[in-house]
N, C-alpha and C positions, 0 to 999 in steps of 0.2 A: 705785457710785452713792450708797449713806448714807455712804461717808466726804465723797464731793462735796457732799452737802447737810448732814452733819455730825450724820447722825441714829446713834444707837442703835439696831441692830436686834435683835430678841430671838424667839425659834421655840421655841414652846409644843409638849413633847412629847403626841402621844394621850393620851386616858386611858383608853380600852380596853385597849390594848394593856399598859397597866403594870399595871393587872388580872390580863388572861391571864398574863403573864410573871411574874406573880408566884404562879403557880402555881395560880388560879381558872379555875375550867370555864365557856366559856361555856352559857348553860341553856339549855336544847333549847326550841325555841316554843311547844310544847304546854303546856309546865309554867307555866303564865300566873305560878303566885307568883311564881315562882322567877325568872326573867323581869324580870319588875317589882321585884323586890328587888334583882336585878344593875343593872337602869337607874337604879334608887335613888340606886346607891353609883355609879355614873358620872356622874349627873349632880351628886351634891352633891362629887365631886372636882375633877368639869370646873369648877363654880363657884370653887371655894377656890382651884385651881390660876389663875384670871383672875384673883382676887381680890388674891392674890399676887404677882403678874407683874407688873398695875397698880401695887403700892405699890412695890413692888422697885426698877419703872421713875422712878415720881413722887423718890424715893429719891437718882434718879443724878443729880436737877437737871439732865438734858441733854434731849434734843430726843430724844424714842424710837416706836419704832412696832415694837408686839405685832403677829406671828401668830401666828393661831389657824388648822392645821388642820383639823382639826372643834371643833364647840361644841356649846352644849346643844340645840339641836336636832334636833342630826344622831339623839340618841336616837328622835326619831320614827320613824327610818325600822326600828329594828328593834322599836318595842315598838306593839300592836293600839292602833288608833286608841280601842278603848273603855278601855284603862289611863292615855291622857295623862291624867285629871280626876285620877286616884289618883295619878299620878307627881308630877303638880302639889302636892297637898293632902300628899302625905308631905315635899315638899322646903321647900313655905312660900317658892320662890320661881319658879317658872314662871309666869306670871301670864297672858299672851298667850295667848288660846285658839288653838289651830289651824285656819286654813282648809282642811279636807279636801276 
């Protein structure tokens, strides 16, 4: 089908998982820092890794269409709804509050 419409396609790997695989624990739920410091550093990956993809994309002058697996939101589902304010205010770029 994208060669019929002549698009570009491009499949964004996790970024959790190049986390774990690279040898990081993930942090037990109780440990709320620790927690919150691992969503940190997932969500300002997931960020740069879009970031990147886009330009890469804009880049090839063709007609391209990004998937994204998970994205920055999917962090909600593992970190306590009273750390999104903090995940937000560390990252400088979350900005959409959550309808919980």
């Amino acid at each position: 089908l994208a060669s019929r419409l002549n698009l570009r396609v491009f499949v964004a790997p996790e970024v959790a998982p190049l986390l774990l695989n690279s040898g990081f624990s993930a942090p037990s739920a109780t440990d709320t820092e620790a927690l919150l410091q691992f969503e940190i550093g997932v969500t300002e990956l997931q960020l740069q890794l879009e970031a990147s993809l886009v330009r890469l994309a804009k880049a090839t002058r063709q007609r391209c269409v990004l998937i994204y697996g998970r994205g920055v939101l999917d962090v909600a589902a593992y970190l306590p709804r009273g750390q999104w304010a903090a995940l937000a205010a560390a990252t400088g770029e979350v900005q959409r509050p959550l309808d919980w």
